[in-house]
C-alpha positions as CSV (number, residue, x, y, z in Angstrom):
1,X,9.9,-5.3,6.0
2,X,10.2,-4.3,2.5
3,X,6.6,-3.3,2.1
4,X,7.3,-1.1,5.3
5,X,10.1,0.3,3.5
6,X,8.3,1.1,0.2
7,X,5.5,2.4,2.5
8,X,8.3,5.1,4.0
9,X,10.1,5.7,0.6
10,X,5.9,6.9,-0.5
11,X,5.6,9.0,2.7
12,X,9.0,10.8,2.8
13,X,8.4,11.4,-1.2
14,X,4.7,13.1,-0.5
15,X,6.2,15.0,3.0
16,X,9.1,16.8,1.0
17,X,6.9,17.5,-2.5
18,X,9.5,15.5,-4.2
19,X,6.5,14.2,-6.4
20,X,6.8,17.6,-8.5
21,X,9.7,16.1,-9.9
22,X,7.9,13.0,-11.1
23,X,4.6,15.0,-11.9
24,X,6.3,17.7,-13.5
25,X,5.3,16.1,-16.7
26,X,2.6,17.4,-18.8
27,X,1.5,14.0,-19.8
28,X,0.5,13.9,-15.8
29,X,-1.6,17.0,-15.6
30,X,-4.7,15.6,-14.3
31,X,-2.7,13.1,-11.7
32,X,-1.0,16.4,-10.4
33,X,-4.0,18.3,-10.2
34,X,-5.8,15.5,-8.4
35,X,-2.6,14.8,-6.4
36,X,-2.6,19.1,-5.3
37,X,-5.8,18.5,-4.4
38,X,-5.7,15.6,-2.1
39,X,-2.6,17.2,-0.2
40,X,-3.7,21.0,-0.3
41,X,-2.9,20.7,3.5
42,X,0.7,20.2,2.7
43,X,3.3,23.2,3.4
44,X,6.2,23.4,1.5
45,X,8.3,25.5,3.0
46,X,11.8,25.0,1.4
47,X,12.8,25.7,-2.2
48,X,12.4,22.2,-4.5
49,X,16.1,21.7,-4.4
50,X,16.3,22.0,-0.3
51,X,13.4,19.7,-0.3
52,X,15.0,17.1,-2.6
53,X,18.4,17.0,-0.4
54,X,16.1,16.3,2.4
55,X,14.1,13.6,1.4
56,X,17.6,11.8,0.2
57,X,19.4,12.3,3.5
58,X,15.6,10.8,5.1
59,X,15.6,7.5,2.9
60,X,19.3,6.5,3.6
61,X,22.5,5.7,2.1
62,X,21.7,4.1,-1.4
63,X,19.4,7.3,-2.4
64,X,22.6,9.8,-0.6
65,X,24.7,7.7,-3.2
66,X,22.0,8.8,-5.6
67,X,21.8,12.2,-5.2
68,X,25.9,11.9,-4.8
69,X,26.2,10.7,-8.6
70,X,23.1,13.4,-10.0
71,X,25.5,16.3,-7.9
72,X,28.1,15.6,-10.6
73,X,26.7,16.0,-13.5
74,X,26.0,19.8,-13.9
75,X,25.2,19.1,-17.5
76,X,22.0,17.2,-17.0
77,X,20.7,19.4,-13.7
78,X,19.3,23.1,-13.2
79,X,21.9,24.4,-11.1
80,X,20.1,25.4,-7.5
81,X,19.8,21.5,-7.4
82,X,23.0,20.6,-8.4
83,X,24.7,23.1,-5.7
84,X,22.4,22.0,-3.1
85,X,22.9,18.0,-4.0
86,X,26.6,18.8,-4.0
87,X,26.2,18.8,0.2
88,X,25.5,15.5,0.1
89,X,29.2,15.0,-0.7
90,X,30.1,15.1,2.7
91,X,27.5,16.9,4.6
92,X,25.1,14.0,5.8
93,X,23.5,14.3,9.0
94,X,26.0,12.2,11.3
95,X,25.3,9.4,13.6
96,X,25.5,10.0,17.2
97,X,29.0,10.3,19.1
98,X,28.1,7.5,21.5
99,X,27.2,5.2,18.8
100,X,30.7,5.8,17.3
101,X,31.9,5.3,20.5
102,X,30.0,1.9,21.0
103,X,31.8,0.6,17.7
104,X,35.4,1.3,18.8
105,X,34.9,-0.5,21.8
106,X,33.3,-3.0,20.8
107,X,36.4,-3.3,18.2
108,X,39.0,-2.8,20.0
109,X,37.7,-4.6,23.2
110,X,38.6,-1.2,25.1
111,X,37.2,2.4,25.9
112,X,38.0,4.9,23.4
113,X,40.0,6.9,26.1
114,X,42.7,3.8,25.8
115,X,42.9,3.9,21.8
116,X,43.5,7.8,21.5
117,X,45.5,10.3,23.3
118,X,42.5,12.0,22.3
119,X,39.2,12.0,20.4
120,X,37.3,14.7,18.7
121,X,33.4,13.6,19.1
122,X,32.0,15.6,16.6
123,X,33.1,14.4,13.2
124,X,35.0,16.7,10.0
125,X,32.8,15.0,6.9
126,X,29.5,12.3,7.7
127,X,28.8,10.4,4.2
128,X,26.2,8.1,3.6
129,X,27.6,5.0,4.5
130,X,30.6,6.3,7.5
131,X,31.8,9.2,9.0
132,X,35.2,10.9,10.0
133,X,36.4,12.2,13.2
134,X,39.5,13.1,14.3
135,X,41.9,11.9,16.9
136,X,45.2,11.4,18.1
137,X,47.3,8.3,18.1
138,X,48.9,7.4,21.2
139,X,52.7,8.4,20.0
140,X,51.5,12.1,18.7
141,X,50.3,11.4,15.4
142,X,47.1,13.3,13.7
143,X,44.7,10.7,12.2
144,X,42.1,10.3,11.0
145,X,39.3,7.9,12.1
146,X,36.7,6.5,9.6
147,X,33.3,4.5,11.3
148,X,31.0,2.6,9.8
149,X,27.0,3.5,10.2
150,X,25.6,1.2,12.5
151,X,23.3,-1.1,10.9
152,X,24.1,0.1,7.3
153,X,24.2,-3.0,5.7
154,X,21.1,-4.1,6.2
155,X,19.7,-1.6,5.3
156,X,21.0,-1.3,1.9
157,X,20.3,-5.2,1.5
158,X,16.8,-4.2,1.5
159,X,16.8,-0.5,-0.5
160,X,18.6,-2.8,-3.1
161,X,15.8,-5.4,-3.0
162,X,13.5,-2.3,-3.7
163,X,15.7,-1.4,-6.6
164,X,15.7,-5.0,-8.0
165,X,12.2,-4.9,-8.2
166,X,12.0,-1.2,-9.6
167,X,14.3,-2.8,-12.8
168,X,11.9,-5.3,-13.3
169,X,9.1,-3.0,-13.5
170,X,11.1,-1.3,-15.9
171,X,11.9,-3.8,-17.8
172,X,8.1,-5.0,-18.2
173,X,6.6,-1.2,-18.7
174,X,8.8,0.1,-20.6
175,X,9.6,-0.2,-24.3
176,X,13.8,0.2,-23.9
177,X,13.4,-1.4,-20.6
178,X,15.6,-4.6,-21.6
179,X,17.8,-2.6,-23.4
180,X,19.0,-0.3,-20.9
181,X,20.1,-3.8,-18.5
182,X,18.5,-2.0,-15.3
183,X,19.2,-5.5,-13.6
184,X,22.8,-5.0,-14.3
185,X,22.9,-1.6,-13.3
186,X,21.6,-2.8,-9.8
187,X,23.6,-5.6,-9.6
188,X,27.1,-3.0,-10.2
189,X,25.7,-0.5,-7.9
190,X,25.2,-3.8,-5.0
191,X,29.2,-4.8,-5.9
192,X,30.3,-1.1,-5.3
193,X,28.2,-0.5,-2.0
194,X,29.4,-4.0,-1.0
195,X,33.1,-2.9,-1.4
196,X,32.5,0.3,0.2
197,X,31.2,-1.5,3.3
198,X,34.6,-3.1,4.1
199,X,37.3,-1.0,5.4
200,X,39.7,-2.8,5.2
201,X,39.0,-3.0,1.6
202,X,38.9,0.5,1.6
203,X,42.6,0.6,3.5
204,X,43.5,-1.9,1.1
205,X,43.3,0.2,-1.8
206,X,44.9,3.3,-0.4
207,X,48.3,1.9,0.1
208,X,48.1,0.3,-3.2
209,X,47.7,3.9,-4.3
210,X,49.7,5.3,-1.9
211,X,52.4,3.0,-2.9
212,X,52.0,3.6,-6.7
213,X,52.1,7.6,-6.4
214,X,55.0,7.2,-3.5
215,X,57.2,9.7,-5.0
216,X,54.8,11.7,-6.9
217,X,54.8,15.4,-6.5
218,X,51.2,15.8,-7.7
219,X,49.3,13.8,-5.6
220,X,49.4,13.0,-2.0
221,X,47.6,10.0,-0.3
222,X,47.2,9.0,3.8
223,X,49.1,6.5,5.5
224,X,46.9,3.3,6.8
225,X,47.3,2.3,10.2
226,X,47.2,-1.2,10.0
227,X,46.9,-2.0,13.6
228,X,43.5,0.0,14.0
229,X,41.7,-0.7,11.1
230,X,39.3,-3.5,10.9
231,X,36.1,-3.9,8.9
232,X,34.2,-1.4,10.3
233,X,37.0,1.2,11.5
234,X,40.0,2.7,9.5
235,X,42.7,4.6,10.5
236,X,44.6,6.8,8.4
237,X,46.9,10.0,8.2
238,X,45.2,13.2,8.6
239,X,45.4,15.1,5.6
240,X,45.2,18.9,5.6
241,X,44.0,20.9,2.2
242,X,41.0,22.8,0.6
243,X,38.3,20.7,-1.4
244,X,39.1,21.1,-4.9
245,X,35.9,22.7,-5.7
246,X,36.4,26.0,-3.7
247,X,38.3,27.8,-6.3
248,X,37.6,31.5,-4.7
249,X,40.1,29.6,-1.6
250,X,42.6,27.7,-3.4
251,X,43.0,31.3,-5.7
252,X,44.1,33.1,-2.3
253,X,46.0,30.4,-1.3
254,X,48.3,31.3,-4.1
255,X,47.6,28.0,-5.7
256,X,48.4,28.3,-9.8
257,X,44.5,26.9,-11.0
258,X,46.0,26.1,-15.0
259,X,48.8,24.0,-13.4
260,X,46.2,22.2,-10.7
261,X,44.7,21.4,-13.9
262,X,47.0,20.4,-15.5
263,X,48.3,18.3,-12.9
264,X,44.5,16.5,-12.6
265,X,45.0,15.1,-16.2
266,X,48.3,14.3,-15.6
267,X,47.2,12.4,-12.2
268,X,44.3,10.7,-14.1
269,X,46.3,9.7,-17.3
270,X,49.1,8.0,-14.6
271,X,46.9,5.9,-13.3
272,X,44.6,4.4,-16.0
273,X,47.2,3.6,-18.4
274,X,50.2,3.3,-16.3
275,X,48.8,1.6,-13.3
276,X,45.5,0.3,-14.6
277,X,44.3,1.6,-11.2
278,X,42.7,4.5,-10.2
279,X,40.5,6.3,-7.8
280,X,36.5,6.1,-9.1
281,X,34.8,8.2,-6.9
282,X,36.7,11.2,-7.2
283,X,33.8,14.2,-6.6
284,X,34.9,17.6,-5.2
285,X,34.2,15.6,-1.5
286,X,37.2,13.2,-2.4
287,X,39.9,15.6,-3.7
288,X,41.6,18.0,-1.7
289,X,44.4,20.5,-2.4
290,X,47.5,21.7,-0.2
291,X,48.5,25.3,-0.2
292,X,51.6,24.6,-2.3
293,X,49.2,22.7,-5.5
294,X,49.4,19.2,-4.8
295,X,46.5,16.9,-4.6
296,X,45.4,14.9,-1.8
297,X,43.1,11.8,-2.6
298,X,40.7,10.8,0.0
299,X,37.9,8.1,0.6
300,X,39.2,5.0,-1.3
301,X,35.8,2.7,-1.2
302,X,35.7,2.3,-4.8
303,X,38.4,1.8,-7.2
304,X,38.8,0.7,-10.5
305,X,41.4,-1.2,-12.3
306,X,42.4,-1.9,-16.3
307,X,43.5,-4.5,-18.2
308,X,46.0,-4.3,-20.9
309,X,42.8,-4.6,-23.4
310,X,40.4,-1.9,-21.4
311,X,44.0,0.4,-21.5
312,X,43.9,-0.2,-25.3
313,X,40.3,0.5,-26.0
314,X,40.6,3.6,-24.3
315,X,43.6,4.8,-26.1
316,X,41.9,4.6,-29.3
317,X,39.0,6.1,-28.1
318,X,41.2,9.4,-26.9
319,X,42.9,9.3,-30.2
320,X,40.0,9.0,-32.3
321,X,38.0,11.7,-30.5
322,X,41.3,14.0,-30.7
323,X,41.4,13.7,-34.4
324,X,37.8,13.4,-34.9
325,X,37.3,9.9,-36.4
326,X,34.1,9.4,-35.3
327,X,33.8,6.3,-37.5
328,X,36.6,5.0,-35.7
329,X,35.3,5.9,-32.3
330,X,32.0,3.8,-33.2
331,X,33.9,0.7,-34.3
332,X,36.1,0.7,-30.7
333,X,32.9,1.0,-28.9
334,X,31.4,-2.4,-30.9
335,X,34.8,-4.5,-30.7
336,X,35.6,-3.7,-27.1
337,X,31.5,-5.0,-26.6
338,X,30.6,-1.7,-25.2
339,X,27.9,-1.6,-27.8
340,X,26.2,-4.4,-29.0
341,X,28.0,-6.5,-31.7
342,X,25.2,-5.9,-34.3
343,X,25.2,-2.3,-34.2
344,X,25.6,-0.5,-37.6
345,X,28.9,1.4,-37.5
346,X,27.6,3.9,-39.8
347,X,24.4,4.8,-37.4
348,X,26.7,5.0,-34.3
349,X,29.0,7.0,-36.3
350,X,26.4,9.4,-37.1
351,X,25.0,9.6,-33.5
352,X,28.7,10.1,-32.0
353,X,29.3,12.7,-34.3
354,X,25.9,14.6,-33.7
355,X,26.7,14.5,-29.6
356,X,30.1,16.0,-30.2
């Protein structure tokens, strides 16, 4: 099964040119020359970063997640593929309507038709591992119904299988290999897909957050239905706003952008070192805004939470940065063991101080 799969991963990689990425190299120029050759046949027909979006969305929810986490960092990425990953936030080809419809029967033990006053087929946002459609609870109420891909966990059993072995090749080809921990990596990345693909989890940690930002006028977070969500269905409030990222929108809206900024550090600050809890996933996918400037927090599959000692260690880190003591900012990194106990203060000191 896992051959098959690394087979497919190949084929989809060749069918979309994503190996000019990987051959882009100049170390590589003969490969790519001999590669051009071989698949002169081949039509590209879509601009590199179209093509890269596609051949994600064709390999499945653990490369979506991929491209997901790449679509945030603007830094490291051209931007044409950076705007075009960003659609991966929420714009994953959906599952069909009648396999969403097979689920919530199967859940709830009756047709659909007997759940919701009604039941919008077609769903608002499709991510890698659900989708959302919209409905309507029995007594009136707007909600919002979250379904779980059929089949999605095995499926990532064996993409993370895949990526077990890739860390092991790694860790035996190259030089830094060991030092960069990729089996560590993979193993946090299985924890957080894991979480993600239980929703009652998920409801779980919205009414903690709910519950902790209750009275807040910043930030806004649905209700859970308790007595629909299982596993592989939640129910929640439907929230109405403008993704956080469409500026141009939120600017005609009347919505003050300093103060909505304002209000995100304010948000972010509240619940690290107040709570110890906060949202991790928080792309422009997740984060909504109202017409009148508050936030609205959605998809709660991973969260993160603090202890007293992570709060402290990244107090001093603020601090430090704020006034500049690099030196200091290297010695919280080794006691806290986020860099390894027999690293020379002075040589992360000077590497610190070059980044910033």
């Amino acid at each position: 099964m896992r051959l098959f799969r690394l087979l497919k991963i190949a084929a989809v990689s060749l069918r979309f040119g994503v190996d000019e990425f990987v051959l882009g190299h100049e170390r590589v120029r003969l490969l790519r020359a001999l590669i051009s050759v071989l698949l002169s046949w081949r039509k590209l027909e879509h601009p590199r970063a179209v093509r890269l979006r596609l051949a994600l969305e064709a390999l499945g929810p653990i490369f979506v997640k991929f491209g997901q986490v790449l679509s945030t960092r603007r830094d490291l990425l051209p931007t044409d593929i950076a705007e075009e990953l960003a659609k991966l936030q929420d714009q994953v080809p959906p599952f069909p309507a009648e396999q969403v419809e097979a689920t919530l029967a199967r859940v709830y033990g009756r047709p659909v038709g007997e759940v919701f006053n009604s039941f919008e087929r077609a769903p608002v946002a499709s991510a890698s591992v659900a989708q959302v459609h919209l409905a309507r609870l029995p007594d009136g109420t707007d909600v919002a119904v979250k379904v779980l891909r059929p089949g999605i966990a095995q499926v990532i059993a064996n993409d993370l299988a895949l990526l077990d072995v890739g860390a092991t090749l790694i860790e035996l080809l190259w030089a830094d290999g060991k030092r960069l921990r990729p089996h560590e990596v993979v193993a946090e990345f299985a924890r957080h897909l894991e979480e993600e693909l239980d929703l009652m989890r998920e409801a779980s940690n919205a009414s903690q957050l709910r519950r902790n930002f209750e009275r807040s006028p910043l930030l806004l977070v649905p209700e859970v239905y308790w007595d629909h969500c299982s596993s592989e269905v939640m129910v929640m409030q439907r929230m109405r706003g403008t993704p956080v990222s469409q500026v141009a929108a939120l600017r005609a809206q009347g919505v003050d952008i300093p103060r909505l900024a304002r209000a995100g550090v304010e948000i972010f600050f509240t619940q690290v070192f107040r709570d110890g809890f906060f949202h991790a996933d928080m792309h422009p996918g997740n984060i909504f805004v109202t017409p009148q400037g508050q936030y609205i927090a959605l998809d709660f599959g991973i969260m993160g939470s603090l202890t007293e000692v992570d709060k402290n260690y990244l107090a001093q880190n603020f601090l430090a940065f704020f006034r500049r003591d690099y030196r200091r900012v290297a010695e919280a990194h080794i006691e806290s063991g986020w860099a390894p106990k027999d690293t020379r203060v002075d040589e992360l000191e000077a590497a610190v101080r070059t980044v910033c």
